[in-house]
N, C-alpha and C positions, 0 to 999 in steps of 0.2 A: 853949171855945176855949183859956181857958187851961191844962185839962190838958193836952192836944195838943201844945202848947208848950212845957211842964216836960217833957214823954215825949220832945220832939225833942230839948230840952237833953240829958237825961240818957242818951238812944239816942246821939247823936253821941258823949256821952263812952266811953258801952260800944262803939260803934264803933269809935273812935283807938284804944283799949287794945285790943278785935281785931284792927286793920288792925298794930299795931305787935309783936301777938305772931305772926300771919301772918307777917309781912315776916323775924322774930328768926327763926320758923323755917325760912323758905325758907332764908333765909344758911346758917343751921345745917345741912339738910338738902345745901346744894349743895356746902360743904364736906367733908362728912361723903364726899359724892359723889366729890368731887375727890380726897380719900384713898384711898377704895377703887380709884379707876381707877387710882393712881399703884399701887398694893401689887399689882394686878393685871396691870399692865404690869411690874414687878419678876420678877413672877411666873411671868409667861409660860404658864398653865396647860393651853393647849390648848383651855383651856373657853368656851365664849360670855362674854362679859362678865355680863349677866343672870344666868345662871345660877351663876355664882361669885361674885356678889352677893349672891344668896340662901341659899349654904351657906355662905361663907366669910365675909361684912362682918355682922356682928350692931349694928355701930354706926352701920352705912348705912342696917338697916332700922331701926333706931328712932328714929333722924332722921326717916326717910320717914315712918313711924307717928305721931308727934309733929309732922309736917308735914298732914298728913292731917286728924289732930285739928284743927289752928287752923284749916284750910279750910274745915270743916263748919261750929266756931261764929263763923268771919268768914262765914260767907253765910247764919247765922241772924239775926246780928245786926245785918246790913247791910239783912238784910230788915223785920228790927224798925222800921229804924231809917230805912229809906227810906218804908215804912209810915205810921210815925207824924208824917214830912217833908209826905208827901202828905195825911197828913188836917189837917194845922194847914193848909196850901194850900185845900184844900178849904172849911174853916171858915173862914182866911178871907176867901177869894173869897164865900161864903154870906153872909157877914155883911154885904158889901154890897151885894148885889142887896134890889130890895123884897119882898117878898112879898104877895100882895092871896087872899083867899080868895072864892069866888062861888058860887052854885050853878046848876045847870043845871034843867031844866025840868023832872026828876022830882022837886028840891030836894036831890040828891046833892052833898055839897059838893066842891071842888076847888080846887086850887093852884096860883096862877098866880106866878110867879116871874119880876120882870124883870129886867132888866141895872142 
């Protein structure tokens, strides 16, 4: 149980430090976003927005790209970290129930676990 515990301590921390470079790159990516649509509207190109996004803003897509990245490792480490949430819950709700062990009539033993 006590690992479980040090892993939720230390998961949350790698959580806040994902959740906060997530959050750094949204901003970043949504202004990066709001440049390109203003240089676009300047622009006036004729072209879908989208598509003059992709040949024209090189700083839009590696916002995006760089936004992407922290998505993937905030939803690894939120997994870790919700994971390791649930099995300290788990241990311990475990730890107080009783446990009684019995055997049945071929002498197989079994586990009976009460509240």
């Amino acid at each position: 149980m006590a690992d479980s515990k040090s892993n939720t301590v230390v998961g949350k921390e790698q959580y806040e430090e994902a959740r906060k470079n997530w959050l750094d790159t949204a901003k970043a990516a949504q202004q990066a976003k709001n440049e390109a649509k203003q240089k676009y509207d300047e622009a006036n190109p004729g072209t879908p927005l989208v598509e003059w996004l992709l040949r024209r803003s090189p700083a839009f897509l590696k916002a995006y790209h760089a936004f992407g990245q922290a998505q993937v490792k905030f939803d690894e480490v939120y997994l870790e970290y919700d994971n390791a949430a649930a099995q300290a819950w788990i241990d311990a709700r475990g730890a107080e129930r009783e446990r009684r062990w019995y055997k049945d009539e071929d002498g197989t033993p079994f586990l009976i676990i009460l509240p």
